[in-house]
N, CA, C and O atoms as CSV, one atom per row, in Angstrom:
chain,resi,resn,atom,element,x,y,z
A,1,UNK,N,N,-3.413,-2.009,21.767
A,1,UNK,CA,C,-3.817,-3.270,21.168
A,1,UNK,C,C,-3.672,-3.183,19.659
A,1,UNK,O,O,-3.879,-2.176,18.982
A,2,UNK,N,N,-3.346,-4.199,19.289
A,2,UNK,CA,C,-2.994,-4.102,17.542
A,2,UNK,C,C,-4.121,-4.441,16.893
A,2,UNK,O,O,-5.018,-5.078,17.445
A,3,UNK,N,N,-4.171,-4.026,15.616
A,3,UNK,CA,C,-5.502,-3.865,14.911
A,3,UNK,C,C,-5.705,-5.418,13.789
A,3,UNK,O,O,-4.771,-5.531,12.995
A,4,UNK,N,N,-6.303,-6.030,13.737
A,4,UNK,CA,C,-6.558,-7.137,12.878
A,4,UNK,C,C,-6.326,-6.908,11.305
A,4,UNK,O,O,-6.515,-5.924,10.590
A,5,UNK,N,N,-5.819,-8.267,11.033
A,5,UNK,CA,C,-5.480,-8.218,9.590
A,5,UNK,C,C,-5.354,-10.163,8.947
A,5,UNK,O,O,-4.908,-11.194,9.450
A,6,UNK,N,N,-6.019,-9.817,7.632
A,6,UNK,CA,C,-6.370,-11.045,6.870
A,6,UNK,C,C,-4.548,-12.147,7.428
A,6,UNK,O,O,-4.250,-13.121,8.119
A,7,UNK,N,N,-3.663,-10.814,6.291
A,7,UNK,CA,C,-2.436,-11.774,6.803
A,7,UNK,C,C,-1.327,-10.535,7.391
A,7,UNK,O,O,-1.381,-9.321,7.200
A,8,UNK,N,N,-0.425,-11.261,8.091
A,8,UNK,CA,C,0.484,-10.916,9.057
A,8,UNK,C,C,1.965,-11.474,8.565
A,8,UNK,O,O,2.058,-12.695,8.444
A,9,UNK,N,N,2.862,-10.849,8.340
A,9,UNK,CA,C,4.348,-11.246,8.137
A,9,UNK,C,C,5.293,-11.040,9.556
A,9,UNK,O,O,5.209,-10.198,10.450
A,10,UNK,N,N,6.086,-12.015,9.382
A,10,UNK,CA,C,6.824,-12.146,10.529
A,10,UNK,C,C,8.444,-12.369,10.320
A,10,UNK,O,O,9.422,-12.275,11.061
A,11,UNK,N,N,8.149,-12.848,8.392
A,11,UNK,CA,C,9.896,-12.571,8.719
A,11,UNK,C,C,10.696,-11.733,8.105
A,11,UNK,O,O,10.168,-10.648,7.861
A,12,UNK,N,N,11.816,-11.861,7.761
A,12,UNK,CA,C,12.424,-10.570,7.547
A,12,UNK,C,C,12.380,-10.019,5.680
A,12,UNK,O,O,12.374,-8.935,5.096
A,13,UNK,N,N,12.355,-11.619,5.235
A,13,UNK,CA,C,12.457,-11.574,3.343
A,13,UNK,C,C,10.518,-10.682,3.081
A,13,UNK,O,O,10.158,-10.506,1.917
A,14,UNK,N,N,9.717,-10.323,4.047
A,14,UNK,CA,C,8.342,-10.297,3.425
A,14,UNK,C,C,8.400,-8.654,3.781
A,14,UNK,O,O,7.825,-7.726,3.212
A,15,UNK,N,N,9.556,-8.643,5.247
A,15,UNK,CA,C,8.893,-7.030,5.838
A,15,UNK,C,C,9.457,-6.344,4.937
A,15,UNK,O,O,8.902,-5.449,4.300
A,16,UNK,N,N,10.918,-6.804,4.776
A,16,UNK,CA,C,11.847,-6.043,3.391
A,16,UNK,C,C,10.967,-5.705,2.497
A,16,UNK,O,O,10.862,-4.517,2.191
A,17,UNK,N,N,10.068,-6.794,1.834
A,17,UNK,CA,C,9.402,-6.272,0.456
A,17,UNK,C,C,8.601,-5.581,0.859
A,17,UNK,O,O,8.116,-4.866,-0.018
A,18,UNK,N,N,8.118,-5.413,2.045
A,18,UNK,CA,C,6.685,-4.177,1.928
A,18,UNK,C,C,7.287,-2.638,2.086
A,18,UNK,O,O,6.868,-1.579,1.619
A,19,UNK,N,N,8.633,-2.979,3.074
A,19,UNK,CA,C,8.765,-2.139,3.052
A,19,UNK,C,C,9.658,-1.198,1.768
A,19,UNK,O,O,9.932,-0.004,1.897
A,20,UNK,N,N,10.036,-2.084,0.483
A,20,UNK,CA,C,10.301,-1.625,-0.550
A,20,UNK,C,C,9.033,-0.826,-1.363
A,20,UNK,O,O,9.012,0.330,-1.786
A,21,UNK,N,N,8.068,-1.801,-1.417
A,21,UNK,CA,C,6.950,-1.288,-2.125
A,21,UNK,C,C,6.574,0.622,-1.276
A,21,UNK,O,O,6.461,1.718,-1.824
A,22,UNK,N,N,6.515,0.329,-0.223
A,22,UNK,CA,C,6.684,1.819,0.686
A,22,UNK,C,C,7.481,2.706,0.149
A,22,UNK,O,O,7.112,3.856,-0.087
A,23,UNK,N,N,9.022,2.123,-0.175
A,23,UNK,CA,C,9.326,3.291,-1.017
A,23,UNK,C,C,8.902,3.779,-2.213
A,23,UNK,O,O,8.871,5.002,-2.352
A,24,UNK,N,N,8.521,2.966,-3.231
A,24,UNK,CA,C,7.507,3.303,-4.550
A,24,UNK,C,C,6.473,3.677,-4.186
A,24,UNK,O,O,5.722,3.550,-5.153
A,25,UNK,N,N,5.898,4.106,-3.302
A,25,UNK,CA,C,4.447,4.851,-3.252
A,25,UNK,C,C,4.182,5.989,-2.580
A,25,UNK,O,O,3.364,6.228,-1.692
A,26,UNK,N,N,5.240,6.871,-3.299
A,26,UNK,CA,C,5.058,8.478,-2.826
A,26,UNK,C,C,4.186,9.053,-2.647
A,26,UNK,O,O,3.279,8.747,-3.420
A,27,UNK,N,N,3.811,10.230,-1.581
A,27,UNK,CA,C,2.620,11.359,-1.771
A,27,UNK,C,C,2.541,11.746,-2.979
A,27,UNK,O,O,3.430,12.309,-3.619
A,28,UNK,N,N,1.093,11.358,-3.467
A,28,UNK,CA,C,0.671,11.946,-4.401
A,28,UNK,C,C,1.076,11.783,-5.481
A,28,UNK,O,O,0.878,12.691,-6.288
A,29,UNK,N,N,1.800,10.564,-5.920
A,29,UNK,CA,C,2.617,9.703,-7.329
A,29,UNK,C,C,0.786,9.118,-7.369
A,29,UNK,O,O,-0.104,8.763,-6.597
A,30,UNK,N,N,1.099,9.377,-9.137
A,30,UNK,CA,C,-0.246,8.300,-9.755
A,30,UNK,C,C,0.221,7.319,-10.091
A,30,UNK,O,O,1.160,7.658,-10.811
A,31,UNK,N,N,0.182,6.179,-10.040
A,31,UNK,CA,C,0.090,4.459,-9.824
A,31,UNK,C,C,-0.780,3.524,-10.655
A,31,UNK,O,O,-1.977,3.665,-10.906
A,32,UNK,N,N,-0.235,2.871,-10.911
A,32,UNK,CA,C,-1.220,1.534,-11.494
A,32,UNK,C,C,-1.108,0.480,-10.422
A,32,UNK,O,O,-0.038,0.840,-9.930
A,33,UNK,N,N,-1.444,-0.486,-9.780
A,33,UNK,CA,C,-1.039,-1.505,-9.259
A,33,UNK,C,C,-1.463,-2.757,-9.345
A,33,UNK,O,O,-2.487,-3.262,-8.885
A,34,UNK,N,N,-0.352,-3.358,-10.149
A,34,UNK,CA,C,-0.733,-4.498,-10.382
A,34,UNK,C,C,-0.625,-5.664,-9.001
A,34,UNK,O,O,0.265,-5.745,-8.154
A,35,UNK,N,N,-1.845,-6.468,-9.150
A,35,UNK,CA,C,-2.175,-7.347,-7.870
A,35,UNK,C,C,-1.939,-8.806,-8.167
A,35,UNK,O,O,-1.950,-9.378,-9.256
A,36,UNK,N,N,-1.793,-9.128,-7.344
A,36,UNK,CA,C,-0.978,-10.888,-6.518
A,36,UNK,C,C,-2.276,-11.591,-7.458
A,36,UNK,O,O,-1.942,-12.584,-8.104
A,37,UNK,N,N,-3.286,-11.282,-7.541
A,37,UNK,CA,C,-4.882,-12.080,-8.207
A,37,UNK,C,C,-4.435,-11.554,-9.648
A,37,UNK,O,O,-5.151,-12.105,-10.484
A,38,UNK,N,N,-3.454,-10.633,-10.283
A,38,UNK,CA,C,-3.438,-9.983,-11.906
A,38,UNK,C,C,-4.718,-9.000,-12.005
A,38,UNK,O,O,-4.926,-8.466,-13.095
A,39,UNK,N,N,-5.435,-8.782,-11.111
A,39,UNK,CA,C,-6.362,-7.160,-11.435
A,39,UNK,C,C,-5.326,-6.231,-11.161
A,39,UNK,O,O,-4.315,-6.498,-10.511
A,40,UNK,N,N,-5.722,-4.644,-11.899
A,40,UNK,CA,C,-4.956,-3.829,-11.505
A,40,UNK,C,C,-6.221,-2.970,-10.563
A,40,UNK,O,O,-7.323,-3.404,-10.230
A,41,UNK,N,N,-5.564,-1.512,-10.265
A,41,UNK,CA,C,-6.383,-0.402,-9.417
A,41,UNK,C,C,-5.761,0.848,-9.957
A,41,UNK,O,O,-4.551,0.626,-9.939
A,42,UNK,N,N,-5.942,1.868,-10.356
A,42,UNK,CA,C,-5.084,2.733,-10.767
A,42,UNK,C,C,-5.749,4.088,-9.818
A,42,UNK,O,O,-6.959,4.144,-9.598
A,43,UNK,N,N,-4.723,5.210,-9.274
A,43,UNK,CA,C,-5.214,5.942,-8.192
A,43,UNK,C,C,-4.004,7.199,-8.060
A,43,UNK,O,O,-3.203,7.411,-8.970
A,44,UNK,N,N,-4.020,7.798,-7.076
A,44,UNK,CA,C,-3.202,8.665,-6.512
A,44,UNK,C,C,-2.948,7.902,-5.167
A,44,UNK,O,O,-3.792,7.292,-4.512
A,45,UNK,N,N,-1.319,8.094,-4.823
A,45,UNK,CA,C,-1.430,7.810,-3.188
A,45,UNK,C,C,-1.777,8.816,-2.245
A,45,UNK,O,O,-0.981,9.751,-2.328
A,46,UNK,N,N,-2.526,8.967,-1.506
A,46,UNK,CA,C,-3.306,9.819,-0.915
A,46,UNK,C,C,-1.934,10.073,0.140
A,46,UNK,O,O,-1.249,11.069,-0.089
A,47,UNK,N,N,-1.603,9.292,1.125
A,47,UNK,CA,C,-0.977,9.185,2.043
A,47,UNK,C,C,0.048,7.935,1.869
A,47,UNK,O,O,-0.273,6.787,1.561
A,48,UNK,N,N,1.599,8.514,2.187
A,48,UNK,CA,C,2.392,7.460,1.743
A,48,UNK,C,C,1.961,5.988,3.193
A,48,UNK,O,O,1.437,6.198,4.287
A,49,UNK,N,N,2.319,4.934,2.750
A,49,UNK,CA,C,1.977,3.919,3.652
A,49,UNK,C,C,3.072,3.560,4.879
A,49,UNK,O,O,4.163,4.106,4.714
A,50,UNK,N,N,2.983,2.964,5.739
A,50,UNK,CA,C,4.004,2.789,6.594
A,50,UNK,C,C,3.095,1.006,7.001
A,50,UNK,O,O,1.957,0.563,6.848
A,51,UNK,N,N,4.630,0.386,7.656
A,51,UNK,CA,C,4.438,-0.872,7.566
A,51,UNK,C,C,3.852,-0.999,9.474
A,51,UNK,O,O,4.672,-0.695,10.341
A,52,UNK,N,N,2.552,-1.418,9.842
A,52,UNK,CA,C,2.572,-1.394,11.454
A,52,UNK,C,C,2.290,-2.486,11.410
A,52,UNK,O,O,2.004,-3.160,10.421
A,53,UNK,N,N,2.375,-2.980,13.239
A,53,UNK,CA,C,1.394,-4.195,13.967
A,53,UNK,C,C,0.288,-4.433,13.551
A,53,UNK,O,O,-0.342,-3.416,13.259
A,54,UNK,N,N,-0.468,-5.812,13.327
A,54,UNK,CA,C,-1.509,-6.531,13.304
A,54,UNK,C,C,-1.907,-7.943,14.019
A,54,UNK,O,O,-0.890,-8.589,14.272
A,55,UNK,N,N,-2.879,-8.470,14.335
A,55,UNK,CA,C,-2.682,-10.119,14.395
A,55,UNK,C,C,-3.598,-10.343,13.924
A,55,UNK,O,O,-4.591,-9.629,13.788
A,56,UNK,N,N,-3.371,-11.591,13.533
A,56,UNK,CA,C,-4.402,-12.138,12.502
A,56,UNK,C,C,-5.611,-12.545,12.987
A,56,UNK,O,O,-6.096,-12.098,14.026
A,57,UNK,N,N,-6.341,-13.716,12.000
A,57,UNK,CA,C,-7.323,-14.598,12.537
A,57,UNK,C,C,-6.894,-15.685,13.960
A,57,UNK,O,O,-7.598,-15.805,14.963
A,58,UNK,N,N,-5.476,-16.443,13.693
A,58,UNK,CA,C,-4.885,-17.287,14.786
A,58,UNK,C,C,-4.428,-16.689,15.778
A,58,UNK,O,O,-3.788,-17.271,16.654
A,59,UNK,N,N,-4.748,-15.149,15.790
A,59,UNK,CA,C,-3.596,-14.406,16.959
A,59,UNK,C,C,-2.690,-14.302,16.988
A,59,UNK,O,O,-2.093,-13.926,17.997
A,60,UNK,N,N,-2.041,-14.638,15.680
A,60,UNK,CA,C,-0.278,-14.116,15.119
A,60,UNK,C,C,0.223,-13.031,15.429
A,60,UNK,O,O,0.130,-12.312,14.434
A,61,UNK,N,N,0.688,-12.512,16.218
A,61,UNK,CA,C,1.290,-10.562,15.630
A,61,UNK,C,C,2.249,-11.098,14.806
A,61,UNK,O,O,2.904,-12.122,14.999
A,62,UNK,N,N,2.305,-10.044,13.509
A,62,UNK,CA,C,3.115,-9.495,12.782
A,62,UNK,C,C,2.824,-7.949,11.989
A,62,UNK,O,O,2.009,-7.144,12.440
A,63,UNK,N,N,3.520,-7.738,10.924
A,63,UNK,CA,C,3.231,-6.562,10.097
A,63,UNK,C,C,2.917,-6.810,8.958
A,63,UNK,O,O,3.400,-7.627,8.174
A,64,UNK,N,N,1.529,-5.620,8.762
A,64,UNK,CA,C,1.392,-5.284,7.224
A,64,UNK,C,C,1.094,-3.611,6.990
A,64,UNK,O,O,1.256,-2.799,7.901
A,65,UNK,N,N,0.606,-3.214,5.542
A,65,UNK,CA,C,0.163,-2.239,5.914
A,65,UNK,C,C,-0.545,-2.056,4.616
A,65,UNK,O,O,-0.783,-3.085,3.984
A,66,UNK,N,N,-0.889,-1.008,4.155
A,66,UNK,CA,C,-1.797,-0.277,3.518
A,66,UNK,C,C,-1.936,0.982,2.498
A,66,UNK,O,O,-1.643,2.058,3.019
A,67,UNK,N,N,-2.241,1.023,1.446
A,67,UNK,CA,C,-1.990,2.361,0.414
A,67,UNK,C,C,-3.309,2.588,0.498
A,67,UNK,O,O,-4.145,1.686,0.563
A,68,UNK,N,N,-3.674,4.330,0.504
A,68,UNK,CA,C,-5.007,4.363,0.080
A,68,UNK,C,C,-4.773,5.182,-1.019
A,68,UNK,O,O,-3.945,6.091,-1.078
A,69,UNK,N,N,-5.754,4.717,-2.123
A,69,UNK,CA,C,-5.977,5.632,-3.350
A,69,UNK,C,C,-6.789,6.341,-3.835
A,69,UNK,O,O,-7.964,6.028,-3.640
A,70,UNK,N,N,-6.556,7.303,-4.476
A,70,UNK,CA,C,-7.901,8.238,-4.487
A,70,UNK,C,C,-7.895,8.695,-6.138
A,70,UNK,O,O,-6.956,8.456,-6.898
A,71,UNK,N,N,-8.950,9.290,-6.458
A,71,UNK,CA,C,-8.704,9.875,-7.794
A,71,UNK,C,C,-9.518,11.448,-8.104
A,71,UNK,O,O,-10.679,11.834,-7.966
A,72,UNK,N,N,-8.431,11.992,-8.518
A,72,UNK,CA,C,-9.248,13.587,-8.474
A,72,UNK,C,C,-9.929,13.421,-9.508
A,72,UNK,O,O,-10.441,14.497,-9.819
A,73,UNK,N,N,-10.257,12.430,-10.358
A,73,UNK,CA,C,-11.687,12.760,-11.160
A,73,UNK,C,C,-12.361,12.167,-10.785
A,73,UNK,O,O,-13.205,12.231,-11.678
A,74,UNK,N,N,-12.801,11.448,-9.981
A,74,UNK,CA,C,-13.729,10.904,-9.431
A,74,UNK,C,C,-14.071,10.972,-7.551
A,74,UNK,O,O,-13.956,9.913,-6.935
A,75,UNK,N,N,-14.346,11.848,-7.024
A,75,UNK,CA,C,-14.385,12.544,-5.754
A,75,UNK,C,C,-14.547,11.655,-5.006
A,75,UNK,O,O,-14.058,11.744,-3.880
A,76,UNK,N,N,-15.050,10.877,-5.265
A,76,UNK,CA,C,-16.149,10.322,-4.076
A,76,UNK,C,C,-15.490,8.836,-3.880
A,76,UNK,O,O,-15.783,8.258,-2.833
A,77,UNK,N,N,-14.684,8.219,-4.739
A,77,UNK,CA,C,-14.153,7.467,-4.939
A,77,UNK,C,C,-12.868,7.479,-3.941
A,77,UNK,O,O,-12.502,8.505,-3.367
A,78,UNK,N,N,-12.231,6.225,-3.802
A,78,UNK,CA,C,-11.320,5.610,-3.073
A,78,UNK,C,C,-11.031,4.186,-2.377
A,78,UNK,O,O,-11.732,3.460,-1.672
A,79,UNK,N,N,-9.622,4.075,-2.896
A,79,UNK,CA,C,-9.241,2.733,-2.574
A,79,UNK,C,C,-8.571,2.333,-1.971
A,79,UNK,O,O,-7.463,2.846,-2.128
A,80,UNK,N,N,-8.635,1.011,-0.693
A,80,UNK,CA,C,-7.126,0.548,-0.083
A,80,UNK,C,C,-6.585,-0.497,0.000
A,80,UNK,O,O,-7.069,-1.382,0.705
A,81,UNK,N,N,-5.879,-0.607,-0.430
A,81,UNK,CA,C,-4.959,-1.752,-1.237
A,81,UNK,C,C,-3.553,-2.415,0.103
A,81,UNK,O,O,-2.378,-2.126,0.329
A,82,UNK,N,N,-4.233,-3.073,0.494
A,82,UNK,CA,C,-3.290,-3.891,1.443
A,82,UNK,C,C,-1.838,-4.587,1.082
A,82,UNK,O,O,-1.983,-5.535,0.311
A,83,UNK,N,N,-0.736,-4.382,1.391
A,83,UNK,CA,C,0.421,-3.725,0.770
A,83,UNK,C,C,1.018,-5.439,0.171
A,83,UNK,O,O,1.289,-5.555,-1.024
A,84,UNK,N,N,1.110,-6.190,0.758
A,84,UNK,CA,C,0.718,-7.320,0.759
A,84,UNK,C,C,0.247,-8.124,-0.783
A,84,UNK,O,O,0.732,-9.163,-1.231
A,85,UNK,N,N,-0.582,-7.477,-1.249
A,85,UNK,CA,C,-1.307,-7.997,-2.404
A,85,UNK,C,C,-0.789,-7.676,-3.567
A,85,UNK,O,O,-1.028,-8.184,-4.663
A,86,UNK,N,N,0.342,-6.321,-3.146
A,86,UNK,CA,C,0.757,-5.810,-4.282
A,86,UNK,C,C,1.752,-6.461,-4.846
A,86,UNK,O,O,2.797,-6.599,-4.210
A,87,UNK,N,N,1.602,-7.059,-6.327
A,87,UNK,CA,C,2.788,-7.498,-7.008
A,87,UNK,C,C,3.768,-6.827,-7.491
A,87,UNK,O,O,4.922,-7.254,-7.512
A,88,UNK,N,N,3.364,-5.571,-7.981
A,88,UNK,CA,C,4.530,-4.712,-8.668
A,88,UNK,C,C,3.450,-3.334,-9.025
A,88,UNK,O,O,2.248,-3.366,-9.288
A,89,UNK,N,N,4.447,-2.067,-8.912
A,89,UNK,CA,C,4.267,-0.773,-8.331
A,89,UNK,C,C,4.375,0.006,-9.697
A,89,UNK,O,O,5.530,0.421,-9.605
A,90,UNK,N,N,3.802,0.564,-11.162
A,90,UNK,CA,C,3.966,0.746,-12.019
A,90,UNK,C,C,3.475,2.281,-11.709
A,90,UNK,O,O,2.323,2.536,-11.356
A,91,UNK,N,N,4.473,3.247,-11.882
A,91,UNK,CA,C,4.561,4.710,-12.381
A,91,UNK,C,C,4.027,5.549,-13.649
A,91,UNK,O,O,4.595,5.457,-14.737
A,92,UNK,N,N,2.994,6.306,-13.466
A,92,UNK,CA,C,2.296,7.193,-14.670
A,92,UNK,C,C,2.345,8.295,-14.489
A,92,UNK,O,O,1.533,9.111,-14.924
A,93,UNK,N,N,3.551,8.592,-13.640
A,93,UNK,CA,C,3.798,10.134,-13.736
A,93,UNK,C,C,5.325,10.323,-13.269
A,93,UNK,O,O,6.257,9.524,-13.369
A,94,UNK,N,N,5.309,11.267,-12.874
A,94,UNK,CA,C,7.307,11.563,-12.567
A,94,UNK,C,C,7.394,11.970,-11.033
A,94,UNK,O,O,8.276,12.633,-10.487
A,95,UNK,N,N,6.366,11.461,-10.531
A,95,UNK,CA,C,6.449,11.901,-8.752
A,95,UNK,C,C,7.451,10.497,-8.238
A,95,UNK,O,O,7.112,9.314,-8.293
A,96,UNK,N,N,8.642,11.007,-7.784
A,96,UNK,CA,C,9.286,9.910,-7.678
A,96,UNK,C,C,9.767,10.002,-5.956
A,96,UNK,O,O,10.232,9.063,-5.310
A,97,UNK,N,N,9.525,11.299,-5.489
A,97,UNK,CA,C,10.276,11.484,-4.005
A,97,UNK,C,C,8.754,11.686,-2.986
A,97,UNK,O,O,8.844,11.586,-1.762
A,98,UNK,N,N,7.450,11.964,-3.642
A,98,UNK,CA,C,6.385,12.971,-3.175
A,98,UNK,C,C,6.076,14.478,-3.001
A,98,UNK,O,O,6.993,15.273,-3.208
A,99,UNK,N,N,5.143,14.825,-2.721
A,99,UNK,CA,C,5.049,16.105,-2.412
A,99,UNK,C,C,4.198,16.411,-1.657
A,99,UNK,O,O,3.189,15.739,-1.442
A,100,UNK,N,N,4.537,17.706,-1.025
A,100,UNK,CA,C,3.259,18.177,0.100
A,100,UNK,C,C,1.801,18.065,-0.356
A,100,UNK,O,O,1.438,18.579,-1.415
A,101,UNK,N,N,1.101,17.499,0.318
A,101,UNK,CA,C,-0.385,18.207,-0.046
A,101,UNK,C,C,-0.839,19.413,0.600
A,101,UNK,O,O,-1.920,19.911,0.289
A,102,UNK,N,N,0.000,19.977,1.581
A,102,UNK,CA,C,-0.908,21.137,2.312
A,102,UNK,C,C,-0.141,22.300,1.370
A,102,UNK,O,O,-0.442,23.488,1.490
């Protein structure tokens, strides 16, 4: 069963862009991200994102997905940023492919 979500994409010009933004958000690249509302979030990508199934409130299936962010100075902290919201993917470091965390 697919897991619920605010919004759901179904065609091909929206999956393309998420799944572009997917490529800008390497393991462990630090990030700014600027949002669809103009707040930013600034973080580490914990885990790169992948685009899955959802349906919405109307029972739509389509796809979205999800970045979570974290910050090693602040432990306890963490954020997830629904891929969706993201306007544009701004780089503060030189992690451009990812890297292992183990």
């Amino acid at each position: 069963m697919s897991r619920e979500a605010d919004t759901v994409h179904t065609d091909q010009g929206s999956i393309a862009r998420l799944q572009a933004l997917i490529g800008q958000l390497r393991d462990n690249a630090k990030v700014r991200l600027h949002l669809q509302d103009g707040s930013t979030i600034t973080g580490i990508v914990s885990v790169v994102p992948t685009v899955q199934n959802f349906v919405d409130a109307a029972g739509v299936e389509g796809v979205n997905g999800a970045v979570k962010l974290i910050d090693n100075d602040r432990p306890a902290w963490s954020a997830t940023v629904t891929l969706d919201t993201i306007a544009r993917v701004e780089h503060l470091d030189s992690v451009a492919y990812g890297t292992s965390q183990t």
